[in-house]
TORKOL-4160 file (C-alpha; in steps of 0.2 Angstrom, whole numbers, padded with zeros to 4 digits, m for minus):
409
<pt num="1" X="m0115" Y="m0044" Z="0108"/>
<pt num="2" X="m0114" Y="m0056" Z="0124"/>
<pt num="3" X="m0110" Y="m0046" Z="0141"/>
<pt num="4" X="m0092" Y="m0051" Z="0145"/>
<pt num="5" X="m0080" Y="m0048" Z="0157"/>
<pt num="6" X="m0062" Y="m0045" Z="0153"/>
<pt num="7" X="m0051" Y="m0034" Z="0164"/>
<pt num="8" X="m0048" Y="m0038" Z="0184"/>
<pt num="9" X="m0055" Y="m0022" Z="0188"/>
<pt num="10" X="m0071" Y="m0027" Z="0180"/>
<pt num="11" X="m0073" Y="m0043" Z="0187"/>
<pt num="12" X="m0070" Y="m0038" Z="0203"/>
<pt num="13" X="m0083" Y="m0025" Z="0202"/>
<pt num="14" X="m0095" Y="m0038" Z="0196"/>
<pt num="15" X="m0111" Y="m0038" Z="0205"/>
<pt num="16" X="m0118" Y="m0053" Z="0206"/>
<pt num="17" X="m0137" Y="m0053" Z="0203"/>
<pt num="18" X="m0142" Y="m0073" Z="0201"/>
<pt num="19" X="m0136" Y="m0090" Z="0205"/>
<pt num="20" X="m0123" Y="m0098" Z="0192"/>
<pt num="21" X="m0123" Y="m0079" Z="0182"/>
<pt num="22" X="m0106" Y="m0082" Z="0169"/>
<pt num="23" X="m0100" Y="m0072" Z="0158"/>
<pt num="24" X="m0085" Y="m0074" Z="0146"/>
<pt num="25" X="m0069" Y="m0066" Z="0149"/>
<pt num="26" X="m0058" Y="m0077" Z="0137"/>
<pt num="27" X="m0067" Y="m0074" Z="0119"/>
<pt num="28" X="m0060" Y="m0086" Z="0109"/>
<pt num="29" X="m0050" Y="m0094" Z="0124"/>
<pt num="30" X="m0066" Y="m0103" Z="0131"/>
<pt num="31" X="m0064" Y="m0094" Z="0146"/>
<pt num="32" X="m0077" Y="m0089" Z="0158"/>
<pt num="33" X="m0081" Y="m0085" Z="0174"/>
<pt num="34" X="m0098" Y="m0088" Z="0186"/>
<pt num="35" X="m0104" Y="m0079" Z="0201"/>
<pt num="36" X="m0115" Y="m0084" Z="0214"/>
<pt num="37" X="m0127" Y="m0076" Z="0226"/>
<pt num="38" X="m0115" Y="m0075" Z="0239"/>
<pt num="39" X="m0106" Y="m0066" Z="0229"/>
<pt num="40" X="m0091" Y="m0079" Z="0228"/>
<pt num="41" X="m0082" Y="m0080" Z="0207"/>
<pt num="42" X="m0073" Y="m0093" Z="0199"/>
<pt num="43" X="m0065" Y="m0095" Z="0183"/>
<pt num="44" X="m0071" Y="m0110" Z="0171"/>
<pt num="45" X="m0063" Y="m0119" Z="0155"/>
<pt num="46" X="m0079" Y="m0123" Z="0142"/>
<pt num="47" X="m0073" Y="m0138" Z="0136"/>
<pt num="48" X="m0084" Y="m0155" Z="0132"/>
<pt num="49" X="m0090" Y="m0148" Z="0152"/>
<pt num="50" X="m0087" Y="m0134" Z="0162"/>
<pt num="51" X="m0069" Y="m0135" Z="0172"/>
<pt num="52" X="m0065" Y="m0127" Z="0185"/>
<pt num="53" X="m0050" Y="m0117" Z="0186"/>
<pt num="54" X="m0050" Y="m0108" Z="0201"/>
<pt num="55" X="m0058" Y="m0096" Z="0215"/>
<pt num="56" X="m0055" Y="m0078" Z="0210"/>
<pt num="57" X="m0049" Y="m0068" Z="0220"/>
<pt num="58" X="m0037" Y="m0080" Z="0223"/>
<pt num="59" X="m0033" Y="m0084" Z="0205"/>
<pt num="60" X="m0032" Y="m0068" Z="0194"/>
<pt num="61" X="m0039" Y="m0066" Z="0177"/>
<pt num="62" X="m0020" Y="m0069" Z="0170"/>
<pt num="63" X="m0018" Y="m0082" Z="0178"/>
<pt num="64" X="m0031" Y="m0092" Z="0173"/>
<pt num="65" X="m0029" Y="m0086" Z="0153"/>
<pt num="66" X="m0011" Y="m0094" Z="0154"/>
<pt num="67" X="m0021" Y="m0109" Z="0162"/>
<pt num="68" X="m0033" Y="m0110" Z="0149"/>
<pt num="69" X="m0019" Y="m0109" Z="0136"/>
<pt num="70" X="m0010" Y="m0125" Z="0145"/>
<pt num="71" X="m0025" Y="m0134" Z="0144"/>
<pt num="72" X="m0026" Y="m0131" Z="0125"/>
<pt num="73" X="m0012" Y="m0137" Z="0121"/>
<pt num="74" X="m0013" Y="m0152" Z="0133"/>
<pt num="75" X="m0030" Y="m0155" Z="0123"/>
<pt num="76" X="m0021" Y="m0154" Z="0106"/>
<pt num="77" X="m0009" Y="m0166" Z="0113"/>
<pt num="78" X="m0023" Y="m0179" Z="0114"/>
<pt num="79" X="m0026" Y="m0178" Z="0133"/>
<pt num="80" X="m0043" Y="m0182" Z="0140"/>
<pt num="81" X="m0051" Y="m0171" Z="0152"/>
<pt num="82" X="m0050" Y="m0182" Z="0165"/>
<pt num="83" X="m0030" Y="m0180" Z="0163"/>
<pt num="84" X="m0032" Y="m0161" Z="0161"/>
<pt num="85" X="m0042" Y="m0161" Z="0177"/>
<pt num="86" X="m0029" Y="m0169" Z="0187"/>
<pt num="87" X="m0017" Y="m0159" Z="0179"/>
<pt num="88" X="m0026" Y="m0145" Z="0187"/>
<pt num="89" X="m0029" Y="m0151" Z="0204"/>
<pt num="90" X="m0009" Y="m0149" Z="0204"/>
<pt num="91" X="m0010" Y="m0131" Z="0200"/>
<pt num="92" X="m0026" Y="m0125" Z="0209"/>
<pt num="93" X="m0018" Y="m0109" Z="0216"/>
<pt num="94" X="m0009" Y="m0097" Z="0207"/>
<pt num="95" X="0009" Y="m0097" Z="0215"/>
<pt num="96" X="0007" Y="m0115" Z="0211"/>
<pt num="97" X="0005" Y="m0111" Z="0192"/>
<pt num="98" X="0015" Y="m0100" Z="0190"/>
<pt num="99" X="0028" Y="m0111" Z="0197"/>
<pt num="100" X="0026" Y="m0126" Z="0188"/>
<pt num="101" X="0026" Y="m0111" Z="0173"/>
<pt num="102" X="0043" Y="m0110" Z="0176"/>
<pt num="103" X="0047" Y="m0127" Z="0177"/>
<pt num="104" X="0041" Y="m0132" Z="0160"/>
<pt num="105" X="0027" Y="m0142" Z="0169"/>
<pt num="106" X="0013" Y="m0153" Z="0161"/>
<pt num="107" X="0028" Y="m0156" Z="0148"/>
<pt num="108" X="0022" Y="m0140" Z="0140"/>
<pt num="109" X="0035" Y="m0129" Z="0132"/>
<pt num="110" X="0028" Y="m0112" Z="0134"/>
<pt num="111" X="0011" Y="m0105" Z="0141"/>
<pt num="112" X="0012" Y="m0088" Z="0132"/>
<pt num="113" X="0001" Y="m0081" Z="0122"/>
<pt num="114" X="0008" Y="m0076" Z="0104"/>
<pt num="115" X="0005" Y="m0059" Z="0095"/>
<pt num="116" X="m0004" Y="m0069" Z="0081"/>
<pt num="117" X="m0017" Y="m0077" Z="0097"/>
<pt num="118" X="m0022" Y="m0059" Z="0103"/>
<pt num="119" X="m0022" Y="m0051" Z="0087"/>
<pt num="120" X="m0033" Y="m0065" Z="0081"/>
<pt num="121" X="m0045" Y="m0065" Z="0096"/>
<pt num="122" X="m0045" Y="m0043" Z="0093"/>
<pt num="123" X="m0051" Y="m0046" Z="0076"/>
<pt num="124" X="m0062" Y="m0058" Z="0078"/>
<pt num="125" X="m0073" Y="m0049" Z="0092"/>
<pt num="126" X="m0074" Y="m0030" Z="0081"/>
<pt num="127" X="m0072" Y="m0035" Z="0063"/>
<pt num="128" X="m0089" Y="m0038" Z="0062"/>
<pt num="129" X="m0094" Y="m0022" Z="0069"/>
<pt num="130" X="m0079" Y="m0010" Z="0062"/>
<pt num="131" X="m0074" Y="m0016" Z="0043"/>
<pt num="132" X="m0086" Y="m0022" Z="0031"/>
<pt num="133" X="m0083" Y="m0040" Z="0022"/>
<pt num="134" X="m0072" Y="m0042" Z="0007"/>
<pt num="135" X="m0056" Y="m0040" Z="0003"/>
<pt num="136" X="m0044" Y="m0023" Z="0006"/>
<pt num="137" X="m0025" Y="m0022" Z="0005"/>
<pt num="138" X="m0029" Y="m0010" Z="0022"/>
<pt num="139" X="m0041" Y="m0020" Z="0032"/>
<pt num="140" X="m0032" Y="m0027" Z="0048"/>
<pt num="141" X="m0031" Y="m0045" Z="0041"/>
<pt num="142" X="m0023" Y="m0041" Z="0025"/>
<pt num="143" X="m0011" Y="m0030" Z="0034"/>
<pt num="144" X="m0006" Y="m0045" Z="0047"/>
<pt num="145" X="m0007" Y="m0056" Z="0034"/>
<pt num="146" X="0004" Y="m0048" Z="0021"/>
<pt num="147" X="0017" Y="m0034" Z="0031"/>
<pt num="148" X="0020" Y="m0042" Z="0051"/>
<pt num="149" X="0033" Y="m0055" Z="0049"/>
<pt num="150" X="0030" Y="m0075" Z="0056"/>
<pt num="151" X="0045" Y="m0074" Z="0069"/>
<pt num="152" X="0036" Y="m0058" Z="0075"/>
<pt num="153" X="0017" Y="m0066" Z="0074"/>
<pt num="154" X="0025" Y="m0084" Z="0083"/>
<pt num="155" X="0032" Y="m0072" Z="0096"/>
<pt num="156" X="0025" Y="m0072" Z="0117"/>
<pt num="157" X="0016" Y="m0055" Z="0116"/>
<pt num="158" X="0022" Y="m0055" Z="0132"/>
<pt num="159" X="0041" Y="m0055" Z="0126"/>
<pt num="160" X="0040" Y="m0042" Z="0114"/>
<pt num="161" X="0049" Y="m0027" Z="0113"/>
<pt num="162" X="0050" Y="m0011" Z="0104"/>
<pt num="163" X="0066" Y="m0015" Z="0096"/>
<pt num="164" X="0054" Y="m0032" Z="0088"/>
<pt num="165" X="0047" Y="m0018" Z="0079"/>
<pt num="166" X="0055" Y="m0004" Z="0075"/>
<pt num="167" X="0064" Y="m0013" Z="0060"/>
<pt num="168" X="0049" Y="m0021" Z="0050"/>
<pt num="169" X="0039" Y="m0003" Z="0053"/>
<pt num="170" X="0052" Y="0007" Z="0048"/>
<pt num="171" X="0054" Y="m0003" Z="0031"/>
<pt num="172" X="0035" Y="0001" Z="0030"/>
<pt num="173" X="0035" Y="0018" Z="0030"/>
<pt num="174" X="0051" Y="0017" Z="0019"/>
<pt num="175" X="0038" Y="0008" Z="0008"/>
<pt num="176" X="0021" Y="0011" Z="0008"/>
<pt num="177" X="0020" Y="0027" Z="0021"/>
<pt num="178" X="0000" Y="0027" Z="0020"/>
<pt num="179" X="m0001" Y="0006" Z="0023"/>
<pt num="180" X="0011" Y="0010" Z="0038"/>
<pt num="181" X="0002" Y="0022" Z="0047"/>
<pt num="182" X="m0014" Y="0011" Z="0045"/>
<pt num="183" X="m0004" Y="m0005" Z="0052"/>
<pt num="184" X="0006" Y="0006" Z="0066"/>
<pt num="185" X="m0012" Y="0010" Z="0075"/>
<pt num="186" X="m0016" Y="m0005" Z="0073"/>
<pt num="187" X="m0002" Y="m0012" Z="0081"/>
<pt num="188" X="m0005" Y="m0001" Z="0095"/>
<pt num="189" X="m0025" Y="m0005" Z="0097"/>
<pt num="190" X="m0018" Y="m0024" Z="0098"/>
<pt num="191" X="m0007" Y="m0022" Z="0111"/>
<pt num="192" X="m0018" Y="m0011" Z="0123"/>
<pt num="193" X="m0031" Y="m0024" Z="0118"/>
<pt num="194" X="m0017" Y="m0035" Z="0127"/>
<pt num="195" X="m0017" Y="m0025" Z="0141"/>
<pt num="196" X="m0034" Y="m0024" Z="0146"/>
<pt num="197" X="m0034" Y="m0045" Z="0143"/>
<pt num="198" X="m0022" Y="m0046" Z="0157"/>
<pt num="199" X="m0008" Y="m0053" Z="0144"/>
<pt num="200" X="0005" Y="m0040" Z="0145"/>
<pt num="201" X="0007" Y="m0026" Z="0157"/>
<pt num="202" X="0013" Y="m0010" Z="0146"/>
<pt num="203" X="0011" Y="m0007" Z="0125"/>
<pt num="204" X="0028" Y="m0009" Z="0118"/>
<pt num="205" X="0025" Y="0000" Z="0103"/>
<pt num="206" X="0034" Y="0016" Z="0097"/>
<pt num="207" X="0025" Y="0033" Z="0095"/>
<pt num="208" X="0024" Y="0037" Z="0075"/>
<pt num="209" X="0036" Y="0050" Z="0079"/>
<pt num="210" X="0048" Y="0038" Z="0081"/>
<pt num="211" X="0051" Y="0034" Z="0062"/>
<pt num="212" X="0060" Y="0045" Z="0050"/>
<pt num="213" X="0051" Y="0044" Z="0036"/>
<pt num="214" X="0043" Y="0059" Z="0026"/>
<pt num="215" X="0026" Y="0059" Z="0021"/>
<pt num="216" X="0024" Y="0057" Z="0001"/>
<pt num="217" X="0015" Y="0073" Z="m0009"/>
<pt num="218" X="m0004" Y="0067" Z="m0009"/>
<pt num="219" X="m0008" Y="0061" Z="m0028"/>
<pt num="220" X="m0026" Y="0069" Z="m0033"/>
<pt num="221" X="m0038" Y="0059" Z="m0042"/>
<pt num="222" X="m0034" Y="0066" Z="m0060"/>
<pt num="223" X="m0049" Y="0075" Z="m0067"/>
<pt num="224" X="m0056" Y="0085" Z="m0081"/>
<pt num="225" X="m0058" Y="0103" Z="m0083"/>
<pt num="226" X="m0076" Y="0106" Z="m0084"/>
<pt num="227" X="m0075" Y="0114" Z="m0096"/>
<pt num="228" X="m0072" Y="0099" Z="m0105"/>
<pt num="229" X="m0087" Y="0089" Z="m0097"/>
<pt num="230" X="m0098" Y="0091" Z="m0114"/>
<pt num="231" X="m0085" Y="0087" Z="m0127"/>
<pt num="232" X="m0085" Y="0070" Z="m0117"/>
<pt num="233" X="m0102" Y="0067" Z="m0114"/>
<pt num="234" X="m0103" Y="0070" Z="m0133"/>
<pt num="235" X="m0089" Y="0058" Z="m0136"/>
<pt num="236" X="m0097" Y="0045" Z="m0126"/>
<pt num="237" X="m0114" Y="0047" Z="m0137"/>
<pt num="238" X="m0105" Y="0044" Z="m0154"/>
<pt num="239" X="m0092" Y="0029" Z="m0148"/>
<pt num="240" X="m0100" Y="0011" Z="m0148"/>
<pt num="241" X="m0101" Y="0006" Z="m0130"/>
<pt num="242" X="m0112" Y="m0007" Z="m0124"/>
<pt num="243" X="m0126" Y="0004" Z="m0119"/>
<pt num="244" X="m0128" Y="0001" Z="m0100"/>
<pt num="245" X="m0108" Y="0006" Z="m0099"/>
<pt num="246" X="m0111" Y="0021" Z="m0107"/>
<pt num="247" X="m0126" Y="0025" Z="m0096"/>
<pt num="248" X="m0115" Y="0019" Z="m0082"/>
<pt num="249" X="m0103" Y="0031" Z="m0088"/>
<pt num="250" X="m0115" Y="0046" Z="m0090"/>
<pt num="251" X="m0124" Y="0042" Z="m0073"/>
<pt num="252" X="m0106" Y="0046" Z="m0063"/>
<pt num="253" X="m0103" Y="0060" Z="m0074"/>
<pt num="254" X="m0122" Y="0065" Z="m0069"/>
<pt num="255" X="m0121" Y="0065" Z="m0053"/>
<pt num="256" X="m0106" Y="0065" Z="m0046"/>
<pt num="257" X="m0108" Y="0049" Z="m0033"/>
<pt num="258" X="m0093" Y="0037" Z="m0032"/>
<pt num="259" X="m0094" Y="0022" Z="m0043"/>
<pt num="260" X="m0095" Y="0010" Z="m0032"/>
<pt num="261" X="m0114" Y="0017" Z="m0027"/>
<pt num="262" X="m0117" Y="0021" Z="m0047"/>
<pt num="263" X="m0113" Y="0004" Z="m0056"/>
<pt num="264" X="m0124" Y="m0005" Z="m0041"/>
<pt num="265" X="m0140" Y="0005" Z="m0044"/>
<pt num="266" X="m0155" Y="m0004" Z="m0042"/>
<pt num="267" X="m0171" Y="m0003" Z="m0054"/>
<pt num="268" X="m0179" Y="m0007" Z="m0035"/>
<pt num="269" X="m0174" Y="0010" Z="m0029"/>
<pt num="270" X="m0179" Y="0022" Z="m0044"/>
<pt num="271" X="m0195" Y="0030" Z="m0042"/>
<pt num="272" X="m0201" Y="0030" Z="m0061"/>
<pt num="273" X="m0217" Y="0040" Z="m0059"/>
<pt num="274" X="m0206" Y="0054" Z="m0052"/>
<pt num="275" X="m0189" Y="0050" Z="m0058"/>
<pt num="276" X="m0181" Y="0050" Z="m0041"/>
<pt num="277" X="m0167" Y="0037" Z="m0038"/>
<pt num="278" X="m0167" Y="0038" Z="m0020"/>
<pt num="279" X="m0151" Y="0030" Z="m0013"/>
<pt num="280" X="m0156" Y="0021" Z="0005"/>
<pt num="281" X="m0148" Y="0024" Z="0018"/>
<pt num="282" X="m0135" Y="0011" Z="0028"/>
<pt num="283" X="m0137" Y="0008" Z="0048"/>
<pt num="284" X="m0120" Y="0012" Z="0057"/>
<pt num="285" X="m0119" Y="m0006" Z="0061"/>
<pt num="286" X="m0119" Y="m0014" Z="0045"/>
<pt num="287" X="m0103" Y="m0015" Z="0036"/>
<pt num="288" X="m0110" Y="m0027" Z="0025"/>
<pt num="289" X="m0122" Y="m0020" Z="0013"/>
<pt num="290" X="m0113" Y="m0013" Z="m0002"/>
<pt num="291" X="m0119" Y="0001" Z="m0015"/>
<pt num="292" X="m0123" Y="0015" Z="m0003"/>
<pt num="293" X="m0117" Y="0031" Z="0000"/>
<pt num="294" X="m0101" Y="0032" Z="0010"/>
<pt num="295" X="m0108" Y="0042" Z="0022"/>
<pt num="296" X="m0123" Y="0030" Z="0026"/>
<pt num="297" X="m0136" Y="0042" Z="0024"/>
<pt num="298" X="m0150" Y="0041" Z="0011"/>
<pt num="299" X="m0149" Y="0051" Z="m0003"/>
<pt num="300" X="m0160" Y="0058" Z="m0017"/>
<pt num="301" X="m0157" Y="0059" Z="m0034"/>
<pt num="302" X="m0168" Y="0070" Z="m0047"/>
<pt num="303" X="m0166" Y="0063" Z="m0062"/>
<pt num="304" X="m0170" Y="0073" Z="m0077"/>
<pt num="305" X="m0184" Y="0068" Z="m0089"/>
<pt num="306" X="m0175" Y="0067" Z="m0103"/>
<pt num="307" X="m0160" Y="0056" Z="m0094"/>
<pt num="308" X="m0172" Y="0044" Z="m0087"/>
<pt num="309" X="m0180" Y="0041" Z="m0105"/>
<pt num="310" X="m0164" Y="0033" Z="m0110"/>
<pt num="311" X="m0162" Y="0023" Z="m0094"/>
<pt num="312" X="m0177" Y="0016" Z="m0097"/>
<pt num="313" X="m0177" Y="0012" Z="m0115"/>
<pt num="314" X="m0162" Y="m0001" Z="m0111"/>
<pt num="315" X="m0173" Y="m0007" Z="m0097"/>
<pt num="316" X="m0172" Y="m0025" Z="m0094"/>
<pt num="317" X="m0179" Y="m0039" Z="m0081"/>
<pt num="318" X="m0161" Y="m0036" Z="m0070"/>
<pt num="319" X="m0161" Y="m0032" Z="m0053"/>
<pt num="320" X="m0146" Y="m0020" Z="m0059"/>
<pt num="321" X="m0149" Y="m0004" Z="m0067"/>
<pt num="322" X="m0133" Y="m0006" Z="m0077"/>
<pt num="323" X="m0131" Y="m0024" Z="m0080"/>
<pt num="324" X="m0114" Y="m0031" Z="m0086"/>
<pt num="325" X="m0113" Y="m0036" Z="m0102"/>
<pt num="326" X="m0102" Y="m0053" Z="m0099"/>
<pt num="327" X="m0108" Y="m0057" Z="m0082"/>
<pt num="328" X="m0123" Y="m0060" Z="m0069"/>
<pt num="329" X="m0120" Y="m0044" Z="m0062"/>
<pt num="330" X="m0117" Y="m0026" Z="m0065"/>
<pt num="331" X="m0106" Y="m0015" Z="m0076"/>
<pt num="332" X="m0087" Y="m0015" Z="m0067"/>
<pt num="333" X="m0080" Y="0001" Z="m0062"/>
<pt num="334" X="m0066" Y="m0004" Z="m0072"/>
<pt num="335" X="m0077" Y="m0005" Z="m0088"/>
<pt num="336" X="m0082" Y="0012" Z="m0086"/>
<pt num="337" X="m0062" Y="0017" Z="m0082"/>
<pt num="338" X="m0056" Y="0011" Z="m0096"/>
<pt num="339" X="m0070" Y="0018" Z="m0108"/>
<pt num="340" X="m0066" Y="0035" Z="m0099"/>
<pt num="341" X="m0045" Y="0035" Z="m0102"/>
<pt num="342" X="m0048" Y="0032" Z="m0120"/>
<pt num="343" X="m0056" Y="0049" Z="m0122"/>
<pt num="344" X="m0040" Y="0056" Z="m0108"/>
<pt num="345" X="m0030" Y="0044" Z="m0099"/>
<pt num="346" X="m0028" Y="0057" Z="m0084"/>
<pt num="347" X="m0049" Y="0055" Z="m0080"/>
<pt num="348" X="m0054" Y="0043" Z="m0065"/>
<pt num="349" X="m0071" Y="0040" Z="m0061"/>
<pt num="350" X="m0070" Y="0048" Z="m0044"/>
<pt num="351" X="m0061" Y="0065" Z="m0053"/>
<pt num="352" X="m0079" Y="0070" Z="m0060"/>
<pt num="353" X="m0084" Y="0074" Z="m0041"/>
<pt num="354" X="m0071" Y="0089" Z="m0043"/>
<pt num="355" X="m0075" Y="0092" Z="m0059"/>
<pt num="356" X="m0094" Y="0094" Z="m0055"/>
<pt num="357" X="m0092" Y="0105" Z="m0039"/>
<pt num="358" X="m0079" Y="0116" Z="m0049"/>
<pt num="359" X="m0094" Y="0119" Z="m0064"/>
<pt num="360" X="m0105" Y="0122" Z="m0048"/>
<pt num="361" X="m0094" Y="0137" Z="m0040"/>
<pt num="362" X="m0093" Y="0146" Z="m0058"/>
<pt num="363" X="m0111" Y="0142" Z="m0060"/>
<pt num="364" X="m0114" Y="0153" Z="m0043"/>
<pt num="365" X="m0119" Y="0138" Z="m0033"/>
<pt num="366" X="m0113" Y="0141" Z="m0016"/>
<pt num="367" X="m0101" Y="0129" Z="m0007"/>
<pt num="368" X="m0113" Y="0120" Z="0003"/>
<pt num="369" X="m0122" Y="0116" Z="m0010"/>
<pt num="370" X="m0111" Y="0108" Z="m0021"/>
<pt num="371" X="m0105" Y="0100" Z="m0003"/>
<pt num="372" X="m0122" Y="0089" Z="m0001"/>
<pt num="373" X="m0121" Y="0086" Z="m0021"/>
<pt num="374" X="m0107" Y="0076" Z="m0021"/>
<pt num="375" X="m0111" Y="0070" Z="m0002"/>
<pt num="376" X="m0100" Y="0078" Z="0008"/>
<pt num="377" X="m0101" Y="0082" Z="0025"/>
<pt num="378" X="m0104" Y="0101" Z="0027"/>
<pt num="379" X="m0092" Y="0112" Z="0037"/>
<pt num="380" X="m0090" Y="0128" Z="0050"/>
<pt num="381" X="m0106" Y="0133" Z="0052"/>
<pt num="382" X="m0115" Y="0126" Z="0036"/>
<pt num="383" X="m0113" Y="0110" Z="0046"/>
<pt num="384" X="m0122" Y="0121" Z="0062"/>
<pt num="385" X="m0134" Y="0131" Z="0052"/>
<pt num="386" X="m0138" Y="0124" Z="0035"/>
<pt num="387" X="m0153" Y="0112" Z="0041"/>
<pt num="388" X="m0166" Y="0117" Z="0024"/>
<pt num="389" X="m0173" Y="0105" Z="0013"/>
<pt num="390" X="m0160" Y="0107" Z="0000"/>
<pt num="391" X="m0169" Y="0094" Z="m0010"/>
<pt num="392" X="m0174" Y="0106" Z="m0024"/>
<pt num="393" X="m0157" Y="0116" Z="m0025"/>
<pt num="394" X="m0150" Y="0100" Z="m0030"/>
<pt num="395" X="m0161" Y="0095" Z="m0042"/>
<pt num="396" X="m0158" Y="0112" Z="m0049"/>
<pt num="397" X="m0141" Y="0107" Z="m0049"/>
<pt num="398" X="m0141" Y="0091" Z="m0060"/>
<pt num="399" X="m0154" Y="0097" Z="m0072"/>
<pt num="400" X="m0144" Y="0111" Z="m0074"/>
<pt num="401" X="m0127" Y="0101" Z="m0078"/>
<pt num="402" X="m0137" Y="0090" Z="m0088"/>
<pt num="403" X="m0142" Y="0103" Z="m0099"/>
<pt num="404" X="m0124" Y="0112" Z="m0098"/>
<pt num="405" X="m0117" Y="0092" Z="m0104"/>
<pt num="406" X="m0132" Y="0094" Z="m0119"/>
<pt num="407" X="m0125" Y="0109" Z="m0124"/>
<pt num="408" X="m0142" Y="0118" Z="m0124"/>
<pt num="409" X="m0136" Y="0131" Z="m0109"/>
């Protein structure tokens, strides 16, 4: 990402090392300002040209965002530049602006930048580096879109209060307590976002020790006993599935990994010679790429003889290594849900992770074992300590589960 320049403080700090050096400090605001060797800096609108706002020091960076903002709306109003620029020539100064501010001038009713403008300009500049495309209820656009009220999005950032949000939160946490956490920080990173913008001088939003609400009992994912685990795998073997559903199903039951990484397994990523599936891993900065492990690291899967026989009997010309039956693409983890709640309508597909690292504790597999078989983060010291290749410990693990699931140990 660009260089850009969006406090006072650093501007002002700026050392300028060319002639004509700019740098935004607006984002979407089509704000910038450009440095010279003399070490003079003035702030520019980026319009069909470059206009001039103003000389900084002179004209602080809040100053000229609310200048920008006039000129936007004097834009949308149908003005040419050539108007805007006269418009300007009024207001060069700061005590001048701010003044004709106060006087409603340029026949512009308000020069205040709305909630929904600096939440809009927050998201923009770190969805692409923090959340991964798609849809989620609790991504920071869903959650704008669907829980803060339009009177509150429509609002001057710069006029609101806490009492603005106590209400709506506190009917969130009432709610949906999760959801309201999630929205509450993202509240807060918004209106600090606002401060270092120079929109707003303080964050007006309360501390989550300000609502009375009492955090709901977490629901566990159901599971089944493992000592259940080889009636099922049976079940599946003797009900009429389509074959790559059951695989699907047998694969998570198998392994252990979250369904999301199993129904998107690739034929491109199985080793056939030495059966490994090796999982690749996902650089911090993509959120993008879909069908890794959730912690991004690459993993490797052992995957017994036997078990990769019948993957490869239903082999077909698919990218997938469970192709859907109805579609262009893979299995659904739904399909695979739904198959599973006709044998128990209390399994999930993520309950087998529980249920595989339970079999592994009464199997004597140590904790930290079963830890990096289900991809968990080690703890304590296993996380200082534990650096061996536990490559073949876990390929003992799944051999061994496969054959518990057989019924031959």
């Amino acid at each position: 990402m660009a260089k850009q320049l969006t406090t006072d403080t650093s501007i002002r700090k700026w050392k300028i090392s060319k002639e004509n050096e700019t740098y935004s400090c607006g984002n979407r605001l089509g704000l910038y300002v450009r440095g010279y060797l003399s070490q003079k800096k003035a702030f520019y609108w980026r319009h069909t040209t470059w206009i001039k706002l103003g000389d900084y020091p002179e004209l602080t960076l809040g100053v000229a965002r609310e200048m920008v903002v006039t000129c936007k709306r004097l834009q949308k109003t149908g003005k040419s530049v050539e108007e805007i620029q006269l418009a300007l020539s009024i207001s060069n100064a700061a005590e001048d602006l701010e003044k004709n501010i106060a006087n409603q001038h340029l026949n512009d009713r308000s020069t205040n930048i709305t909630y929904d403008e600096v939440f809009q300009e927050w998201y923009g500049r770190n969805a692409p580096k923090l959340w991964q495309d798609g849809p989620s209820r609790r991504r920071p656009a869903a959650m704008h879109e669907h829980w803060v009220p339009e009177n509150f999005k429509k609002k001057p950032v710069n006029k609101i209060k806490r009492q603005d949000i106590f209400p709506f939160m506190q009917s969130m946490f009432d709610q949906v307590h999760d959801s309201a956490r999630k929205q509450l920080a993202y509240l807060d990173r918004v209106f600090e976002f606002a401060i270092n913008s120079g929109s707003i001088e303080s964050n007006p939003v309360p501390p989550r020790s300000a609502f009375e609400a009492v955090t709901p009992t977490q629901k566990a994912h159901g599971y089944l006993k493992y000592e259940r685990l080889p009636e099922l795998w049976q079940w599946v073997e003797t009900k009429k599935f389509n074959p790559h559903t059951a695989l699907a199903m047998k694969t998570v039951m198998l392994t252990g990994h979250r369904i999301s990484v199993v129904v998107q397994a690739k034929w491109e990523h199985i080793h056939i010679p030495s059966g490994a599936w090796i999982i690749p891993a996902r650089s911090k900065t993509d959120k993008i790429t879909t069908g890794s492990m959730k912690s991004g690291r690459e993993f490797r899967v052992q995957l017994p003889n036997e078990f990769l026989g019948s993957l490869l009997e239903h082999k077909s010309d698919h990218t997938f290594v469970f192709p859907s039956p109805v579609t262009a693409s893979h299995v659904t983890p739904n399909a695979t849900l739904k198959s599973f709640k006709v044998f128990d309508k209390t399994i999930t597909n993520h309950g087998f992770r529980n249920s595989i690292k339970t079999w592994g504790r009464n199997e004597g597999f140590p904790d930290f074992v079963m830890d990096a078989y289900v991809d968990h983060s080690l703890k304590g010291l296993d996380r200082s300590y534990r650096r061996e290749d536990l490559a073949p410990k876990l390929a003992e693990v799944t051999n061994r589960l496969y054959l518990y699931f057989k019924g031959t140990k």
